[in-house]
C-alpha positions as CSV (number, residue, x, y, z in Angstrom):
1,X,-22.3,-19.4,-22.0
2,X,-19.8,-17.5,-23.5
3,X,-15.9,-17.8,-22.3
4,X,-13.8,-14.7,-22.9
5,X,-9.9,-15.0,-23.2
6,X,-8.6,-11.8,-21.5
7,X,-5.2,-12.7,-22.2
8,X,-3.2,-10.3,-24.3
9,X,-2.5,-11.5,-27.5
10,X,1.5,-12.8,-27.8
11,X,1.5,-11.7,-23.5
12,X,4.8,-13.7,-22.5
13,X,2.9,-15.7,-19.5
14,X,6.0,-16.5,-17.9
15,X,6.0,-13.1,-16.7
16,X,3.1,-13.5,-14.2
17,X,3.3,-14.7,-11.1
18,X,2.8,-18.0,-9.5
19,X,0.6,-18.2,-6.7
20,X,3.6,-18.9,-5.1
21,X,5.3,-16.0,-5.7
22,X,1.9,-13.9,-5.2
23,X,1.8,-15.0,-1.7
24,X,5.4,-14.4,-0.8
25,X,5.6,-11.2,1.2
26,X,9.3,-11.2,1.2
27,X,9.9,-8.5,-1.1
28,X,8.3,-6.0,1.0
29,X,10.8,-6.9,4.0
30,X,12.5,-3.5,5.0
31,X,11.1,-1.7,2.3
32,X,9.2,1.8,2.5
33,X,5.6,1.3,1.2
34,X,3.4,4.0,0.1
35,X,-0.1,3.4,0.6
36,X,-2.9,6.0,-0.9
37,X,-6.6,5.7,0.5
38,X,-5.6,3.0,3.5
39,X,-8.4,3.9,5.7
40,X,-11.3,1.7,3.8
41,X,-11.5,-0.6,1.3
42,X,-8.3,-1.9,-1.0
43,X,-6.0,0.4,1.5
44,X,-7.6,-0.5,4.8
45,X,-7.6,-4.6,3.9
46,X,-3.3,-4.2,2.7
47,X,-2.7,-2.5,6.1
48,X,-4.6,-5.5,7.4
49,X,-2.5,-7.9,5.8
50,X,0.4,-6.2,7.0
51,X,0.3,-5.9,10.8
52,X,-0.3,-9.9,10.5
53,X,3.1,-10.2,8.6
54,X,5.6,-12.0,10.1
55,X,8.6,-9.2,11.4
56,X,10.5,-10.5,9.0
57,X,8.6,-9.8,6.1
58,X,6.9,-6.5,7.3
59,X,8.3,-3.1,6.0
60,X,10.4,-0.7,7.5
61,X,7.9,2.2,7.2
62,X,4.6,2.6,5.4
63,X,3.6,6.0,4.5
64,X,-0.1,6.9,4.5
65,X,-2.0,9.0,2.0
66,X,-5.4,9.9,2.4
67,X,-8.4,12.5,3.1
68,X,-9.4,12.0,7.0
69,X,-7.4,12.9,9.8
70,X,-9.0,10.6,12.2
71,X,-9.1,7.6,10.5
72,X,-5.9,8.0,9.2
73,X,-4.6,8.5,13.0
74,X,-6.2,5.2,13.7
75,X,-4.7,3.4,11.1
76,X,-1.8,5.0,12.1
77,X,-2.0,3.1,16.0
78,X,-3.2,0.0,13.9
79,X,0.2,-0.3,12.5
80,X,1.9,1.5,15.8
81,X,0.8,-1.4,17.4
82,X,1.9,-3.7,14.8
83,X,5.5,-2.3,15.7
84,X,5.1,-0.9,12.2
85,X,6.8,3.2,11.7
86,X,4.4,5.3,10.0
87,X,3.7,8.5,8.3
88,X,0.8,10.4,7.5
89,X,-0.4,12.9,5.1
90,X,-3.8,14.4,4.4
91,X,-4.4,15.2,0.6
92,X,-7.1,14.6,-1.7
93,X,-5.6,12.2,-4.3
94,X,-8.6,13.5,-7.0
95,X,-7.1,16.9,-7.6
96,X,-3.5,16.8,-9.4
97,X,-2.7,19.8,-7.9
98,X,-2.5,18.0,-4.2
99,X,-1.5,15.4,-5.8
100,X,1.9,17.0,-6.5
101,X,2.0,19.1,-3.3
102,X,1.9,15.7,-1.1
103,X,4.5,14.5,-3.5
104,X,6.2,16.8,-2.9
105,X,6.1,17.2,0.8
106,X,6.7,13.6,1.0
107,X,10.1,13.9,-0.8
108,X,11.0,16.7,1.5
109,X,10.1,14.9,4.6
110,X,11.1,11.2,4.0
C-alpha cells in the first residue's frame, strides 16, 4: 500500500484549523452568506446545517444563487422557516457572462 503526503511542502500547519475551530459556527453569526448551487448537493447539505444552527450563531441573511426557480423558492421557505432572511437569484453560474450580471445585480440590490 502506498501512503501519499498531500501536504504542501514547507505549508505552515499552524494555519489549519483544529477540529475545534472547524466546528465552531460562530464566525458566521450576523454575517451575510452567499451560497451558489444550494438546492442539491454541497449547497443544499450547508443550508441544512444552517437552519439547525443555534440563533446565535445563524447569519443575518443568506443570499441564494442558482438555476431553478422552484427549488430555489423551497429552499427559500426552508430557511423562512428557520427564521433565516433570504434572497434569491436565478443565474447559471457556468457562463461568465451571468456570472457577472448576478454579480452585479446582487451589488445593486443588497
Amino acid at each position: 500500500m502506498t501512503v501519499r503526503n498531500y501536504y504542501a511542502p514547507g505549508l505552515d500547519k499552524t494555519l489549519w484549523y483544529t477540529p475545534d475551530e472547524a466546528y465552531d459556527r460562530s464566525h458566521l453569526a450576523g454575517k451575510v452568506i452567499l451560497i451558489t448551487g444550494p438546492t442539491a448537493g454541497l449547497g443544499a447539505a450547508c443550508i441544512d446545517e444552517m437552519c439547525g444552527f443555534e440563533n446565535k450563531h445563524r447569519p443575518s441573511k443568506v443570499i441564494l444563487v442558482g438555476r431553478n426557480p422552484s427549488k430555489l423558492e423551497k429552499t427559500a421557505a426552508q430557511l423562512e422557516s428557520a427564521d433565516i432572511k433570504s434572497s434569491s437569484y436565478v443565474s447559471d453560474m457556468l457562463l461568465p457572462k451571468t456570472v457577472f450580471q448576478v454579480c452585479r445585480e446582487i451589488i445593486a440590490a443588497e
